[in-house]
C-alpha positions in Angstrom: -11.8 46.9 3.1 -13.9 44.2 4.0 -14.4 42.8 0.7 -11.8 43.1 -2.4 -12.4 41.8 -6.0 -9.3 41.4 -8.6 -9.5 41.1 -12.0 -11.8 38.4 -11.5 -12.9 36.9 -15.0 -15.8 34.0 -15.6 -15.7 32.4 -19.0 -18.6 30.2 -19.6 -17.2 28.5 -23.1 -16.8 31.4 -25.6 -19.0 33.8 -23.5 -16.6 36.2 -21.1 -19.9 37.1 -18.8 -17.3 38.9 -16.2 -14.5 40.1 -17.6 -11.4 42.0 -15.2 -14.1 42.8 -12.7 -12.2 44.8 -9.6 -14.2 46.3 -6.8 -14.1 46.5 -3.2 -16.5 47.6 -0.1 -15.8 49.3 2.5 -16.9 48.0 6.2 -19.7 49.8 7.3 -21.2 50.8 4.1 -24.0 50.2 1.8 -22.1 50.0 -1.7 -24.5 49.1 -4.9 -23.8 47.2 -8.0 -26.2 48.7 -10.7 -26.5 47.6 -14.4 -29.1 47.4 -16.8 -30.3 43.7 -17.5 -27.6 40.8 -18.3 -25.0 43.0 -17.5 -23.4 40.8 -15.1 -24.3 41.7 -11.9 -25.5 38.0 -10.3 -23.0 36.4 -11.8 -20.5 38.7 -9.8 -22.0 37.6 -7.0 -22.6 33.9 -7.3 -18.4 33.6 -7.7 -17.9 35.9 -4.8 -20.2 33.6 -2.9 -19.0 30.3 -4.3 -22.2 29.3 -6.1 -19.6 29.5 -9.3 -15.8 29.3 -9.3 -13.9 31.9 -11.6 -11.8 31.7 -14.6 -9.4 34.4 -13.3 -8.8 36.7 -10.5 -9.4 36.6 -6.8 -11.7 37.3 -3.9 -10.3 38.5 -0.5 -12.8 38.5 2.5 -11.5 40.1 5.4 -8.0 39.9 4.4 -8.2 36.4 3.1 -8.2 35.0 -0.2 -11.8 33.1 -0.2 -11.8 32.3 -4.4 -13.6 29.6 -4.9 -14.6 28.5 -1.2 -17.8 26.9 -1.2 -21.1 28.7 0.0 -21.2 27.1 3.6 -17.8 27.8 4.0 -18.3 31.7 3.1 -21.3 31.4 4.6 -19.6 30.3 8.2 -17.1 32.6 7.4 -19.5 35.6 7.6 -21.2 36.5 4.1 -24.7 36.1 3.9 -26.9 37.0 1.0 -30.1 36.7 -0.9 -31.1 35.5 -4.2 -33.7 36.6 -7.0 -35.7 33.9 -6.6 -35.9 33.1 -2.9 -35.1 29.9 -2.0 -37.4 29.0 0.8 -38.7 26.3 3.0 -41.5 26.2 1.6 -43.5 23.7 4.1 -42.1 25.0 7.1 -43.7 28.3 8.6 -41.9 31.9 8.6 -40.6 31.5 12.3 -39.0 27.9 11.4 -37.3 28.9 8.2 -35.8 31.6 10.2 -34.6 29.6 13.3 -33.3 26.5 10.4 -30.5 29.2 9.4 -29.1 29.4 13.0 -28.1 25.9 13.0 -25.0 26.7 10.4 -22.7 28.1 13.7 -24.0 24.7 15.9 -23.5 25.8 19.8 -24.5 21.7 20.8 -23.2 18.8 19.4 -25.4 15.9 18.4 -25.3 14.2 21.8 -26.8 17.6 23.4 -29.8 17.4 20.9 -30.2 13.7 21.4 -30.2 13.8 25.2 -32.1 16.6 25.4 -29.3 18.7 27.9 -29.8 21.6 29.1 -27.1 23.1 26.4 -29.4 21.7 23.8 -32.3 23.6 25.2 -30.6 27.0 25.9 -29.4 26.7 22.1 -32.8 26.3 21.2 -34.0 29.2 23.3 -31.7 31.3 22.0 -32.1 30.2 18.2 -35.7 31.2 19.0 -35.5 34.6 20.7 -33.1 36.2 17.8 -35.4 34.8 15.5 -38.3 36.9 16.7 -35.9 39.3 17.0 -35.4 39.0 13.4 -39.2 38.6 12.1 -39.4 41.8 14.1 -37.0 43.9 12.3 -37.6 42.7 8.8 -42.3 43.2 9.7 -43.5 39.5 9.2 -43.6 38.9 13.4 -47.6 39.1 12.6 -47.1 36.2 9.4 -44.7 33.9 12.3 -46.9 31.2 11.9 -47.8 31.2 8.2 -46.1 28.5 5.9 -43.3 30.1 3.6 -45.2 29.3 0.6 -48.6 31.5 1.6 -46.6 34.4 1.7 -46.7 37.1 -1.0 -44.1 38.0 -2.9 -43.4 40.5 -1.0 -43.1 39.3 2.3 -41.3 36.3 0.6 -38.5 38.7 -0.3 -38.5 39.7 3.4 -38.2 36.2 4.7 -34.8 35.9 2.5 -33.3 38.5 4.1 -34.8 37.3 7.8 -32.6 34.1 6.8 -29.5 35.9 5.5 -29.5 37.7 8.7 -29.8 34.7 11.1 -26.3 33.4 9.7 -25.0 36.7 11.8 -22.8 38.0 8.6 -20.7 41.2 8.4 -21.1 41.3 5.1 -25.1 41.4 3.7 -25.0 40.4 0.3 -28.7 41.3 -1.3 -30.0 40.2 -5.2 -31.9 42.2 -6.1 -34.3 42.9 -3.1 -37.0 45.2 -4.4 -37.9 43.5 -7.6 -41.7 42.8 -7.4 -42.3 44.6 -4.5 -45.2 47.4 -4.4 -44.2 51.3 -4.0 -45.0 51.0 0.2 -42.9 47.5 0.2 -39.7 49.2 -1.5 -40.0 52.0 1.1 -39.7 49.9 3.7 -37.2 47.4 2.7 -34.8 50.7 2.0 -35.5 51.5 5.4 -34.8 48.3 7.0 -31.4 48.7 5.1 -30.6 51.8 6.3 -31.2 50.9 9.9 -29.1 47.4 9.0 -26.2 49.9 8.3 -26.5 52.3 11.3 -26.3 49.0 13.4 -22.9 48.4 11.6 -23.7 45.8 8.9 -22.1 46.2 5.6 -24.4 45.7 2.2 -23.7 44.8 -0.7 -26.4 45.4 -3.3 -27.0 44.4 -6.6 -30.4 46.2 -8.1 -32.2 47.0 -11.4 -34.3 49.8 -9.9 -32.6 53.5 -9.2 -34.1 54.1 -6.5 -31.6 51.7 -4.3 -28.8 54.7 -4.8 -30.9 56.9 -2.6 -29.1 54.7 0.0 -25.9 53.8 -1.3 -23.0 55.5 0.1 -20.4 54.2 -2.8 -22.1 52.7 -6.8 -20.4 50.5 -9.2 -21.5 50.3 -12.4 -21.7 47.3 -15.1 -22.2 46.4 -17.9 -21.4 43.1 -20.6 -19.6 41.9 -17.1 -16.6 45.0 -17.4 -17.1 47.6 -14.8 -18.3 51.2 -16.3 -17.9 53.3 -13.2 -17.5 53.7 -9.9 -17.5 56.4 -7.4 -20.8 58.7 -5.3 -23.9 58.5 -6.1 -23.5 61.5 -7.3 -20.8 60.7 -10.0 -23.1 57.4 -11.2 -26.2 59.7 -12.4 -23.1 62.1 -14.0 -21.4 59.0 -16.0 -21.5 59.5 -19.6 -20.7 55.1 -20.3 -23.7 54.3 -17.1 -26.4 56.7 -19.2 -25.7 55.3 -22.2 -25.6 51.7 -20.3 -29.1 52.4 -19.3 -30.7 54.5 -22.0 -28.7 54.2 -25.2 -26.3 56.6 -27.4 -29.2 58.7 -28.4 -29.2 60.5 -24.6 -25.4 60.9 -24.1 -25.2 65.0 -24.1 
């Protein structure tokens, strides 16, 4: 397992928001965290990513216990992700905010950059070339130069996982990547996902809309921060607790 959640608890005064959550994703895989609204699901990931620190329980990341590590340190350690609301530089053009996110695993050191060496310059080269790379991949190569805040929301969306890749993760954490986007936007953020996890990344995905288990290999389910199910996609839709999670007692068979 790459990632592996125990009993991990957040208490925020007399509100439990996550309450015994336990999950854990495998390497390789597209795993999704589904629940209806306030159910929990960003607050499970902002203490698996150190935005927050737990009550109770623990987070191991590639065999170690990360609880409570802060972001850059998880970050550096190999978990990237995305957040509702992306936070962008919003002045600087796509390309830039793209090549700033390379400069958390530093190949120079301050001398090089103040010098000018020719380690400096091959860093920056290189900073550069993945960072087409990665405008490539995610379709904004043709919005490079365009500031960050220009960008519609859906290409905005794009740019925060351009970013989240450029810190080289193995494990893709993604907030709800689809919401706002258009029917032909969804479609091909899916696929971008999909051809994320055929190059080996592993993503984890929290989202509102269904359609994101047309990817997922494994689904937990949610809900007033206690987990409701887990298992295929298959066994989700099935789940008597996730339908009624979703659309009340009246449509429980």
């Amino acid at each position: 397992m790459l990632l592996e959640i125990h009993s991990l608890t957040k208490n925020f005064g007399g509100l439990v928001a996550v309450d015994q959550f336990s999950m854990s994703v495998t390497e390789g895989q597209i795993v999704g965290l589904i629940g209806p609204n306030g159910a929990g699901k960003t607050t499970v990931f902002n203490l698996i990513t150190g935005v927050i620190h737990p009550s109770a329980g623990c987070v191991e990341f590639d065999g170690k216990d990360v609880t409570g590590k802060s972001p850059h340190h998880l970050a550096v350690s190999g978990i990237g992700r995305t957040f509702q609301l992306t936070p962008l530089f919003t002045e600087f053009t796509t390309l830039e905010n793209v090549v700033a996110s390379y400069y958390l695993h530093p190949r120079t050191r301050f001398w090089d950059a103040f010098f000018n060496t020719p380690a400096y310059r091959r860093n920056e080269a290189f900073a550069m070339e993945q960072s087409l790379k990665i405008l490539d991949l995610v379709g904004l190569s043709k919005v490079k130069d365009e500031r960050a805040k220009n960008l519609p929301h859906g290409y905005q969306k794009m740019l925060g996982i351009g970013r989240a890749l450029a810190v080289q993760p193995r494990l893709l954490m993604l907030d709800e990547p689809l919401g706002g986007m258009n029917t032909d936007e969804i479609t091909f953020t899916m696929e971008i996902m999909k051809k994320l996890r055929d190059q080996g990344m592993t993503i984890l995905v929290i989202e509102h809309n269904m359609q994101i288990l047309d990817i997922c290999e494994h689904v937990v389910a949610i809900n007033f921060g206690q987990k409701i199910g887990e298992g295929t996609v298959e066994e989700i839709r099935n789940n008597p607790e996730v339908i009624k999670a979703y659309l009340g007692d009246q449509n429980v068979a």
